[in-house]
N, C-alpha and C positions, 0 to 999 in steps of 0.2 A: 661505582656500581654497588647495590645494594646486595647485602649476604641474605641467605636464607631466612636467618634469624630476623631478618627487619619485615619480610615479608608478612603484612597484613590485607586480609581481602577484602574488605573496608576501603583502601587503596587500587586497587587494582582494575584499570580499565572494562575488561571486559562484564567483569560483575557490576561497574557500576552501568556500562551500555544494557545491559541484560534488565538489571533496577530501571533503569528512567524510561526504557522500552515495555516493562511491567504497567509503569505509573502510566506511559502513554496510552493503549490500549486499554485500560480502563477508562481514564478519561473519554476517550474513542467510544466506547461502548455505551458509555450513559450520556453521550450527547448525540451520534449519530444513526438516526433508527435503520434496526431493518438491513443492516450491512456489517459484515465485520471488514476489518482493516485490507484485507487480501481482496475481498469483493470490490470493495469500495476503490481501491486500486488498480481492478481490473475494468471499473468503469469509465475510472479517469484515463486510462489510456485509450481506451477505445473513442472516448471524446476527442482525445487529443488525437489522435491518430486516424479514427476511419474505423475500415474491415479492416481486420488482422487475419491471420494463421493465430493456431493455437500456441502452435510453438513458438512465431514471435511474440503474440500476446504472453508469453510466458518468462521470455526474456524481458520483453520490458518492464515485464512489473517482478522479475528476480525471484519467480515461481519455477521448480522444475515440471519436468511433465506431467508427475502425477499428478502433481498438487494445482496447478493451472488447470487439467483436466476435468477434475473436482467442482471447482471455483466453476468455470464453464458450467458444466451440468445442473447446477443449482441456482444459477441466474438463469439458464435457458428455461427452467422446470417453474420458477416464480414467472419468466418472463419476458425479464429485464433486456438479455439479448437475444438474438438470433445466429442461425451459422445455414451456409449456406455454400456448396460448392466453387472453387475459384476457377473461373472460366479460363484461367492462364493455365491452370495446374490444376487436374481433376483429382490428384491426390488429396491435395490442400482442401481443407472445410475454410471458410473464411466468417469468422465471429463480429459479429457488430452489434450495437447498442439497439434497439427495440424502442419505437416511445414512449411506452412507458419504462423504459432502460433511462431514457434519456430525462424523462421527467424527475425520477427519481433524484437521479444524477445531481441534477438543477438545484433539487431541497437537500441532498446527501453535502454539495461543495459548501454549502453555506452555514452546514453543520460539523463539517470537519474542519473549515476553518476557525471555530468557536475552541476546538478541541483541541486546535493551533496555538491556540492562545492561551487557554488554560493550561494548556503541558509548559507550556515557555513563562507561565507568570515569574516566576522565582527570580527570572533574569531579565538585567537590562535591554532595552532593545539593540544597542551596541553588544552586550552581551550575545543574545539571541542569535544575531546576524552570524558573530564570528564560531559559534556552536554550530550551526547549518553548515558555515565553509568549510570548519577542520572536518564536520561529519563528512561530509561532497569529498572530502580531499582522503578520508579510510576507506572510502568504497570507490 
């Protein structure tokens, strides 16, 4: 085990997750119009998924309530999605994608994946691959 004294943060996991989470988000930014990272994840799941609740749409994209609420409000106000009472559960509002939600979506996936690519250049595709799994394997 390493003593105090060897401790460099240059080294150190988290700051370097924090660094390549920097560099990716910028990348993000100037390749994907019109969405940040948290939007653009609240789109893809709604793709993937249908209507949601807010608060599952919140878990699946690893938003708490506030901040999924937020996210919500500001695609519904450009648009993007809709929300609409859940006929199971009149508590529940149920969010979904809009067409032009869904349009977007269409030009947004094919711009985040560019942004995919540029954040991963550094690394072999072997490389890449096994970077995604240990990530898949901390969360």
């Amino acid at each position: 085990m390493a003593s105090d004294d060897d401790y460099q943060l240059s080294d150190q996991v988290g700051f370097n997750l924090r660094r390549a989470n920097q560099r990716h988000v910028a990348i993000f930014a100037k390749t994907v119009e019109g969405l940040t990272p948290t939007q653009f994840a609240t789109l893809a799941r709604l793709d993937e998924h249908g209507a949601l609740s807010q608060n599952k749409l919140g878990r699946l994209t690893a938003m708490d309530s506030a901040t999924i609420k937020g996210v919500v409000e500001r695609l519904r106000a450009k648009g993007f999605v809709t929300s609409r009472p859940d006929l199971n559960d009149q508590r529940l509002r149920l969010v979904e994608l809009s067409p032009d939600g869904r349009a977007l979506y269409e030009v947004a996936l094919k711009q985040a994946l560019q942004a995919r690519i540029e954040t991963m250049e550094r690394l072999t595709p072997q490389e890449a691959a096994t970077f995604e799994a240990l990530l898949a394997k901390l969360v």
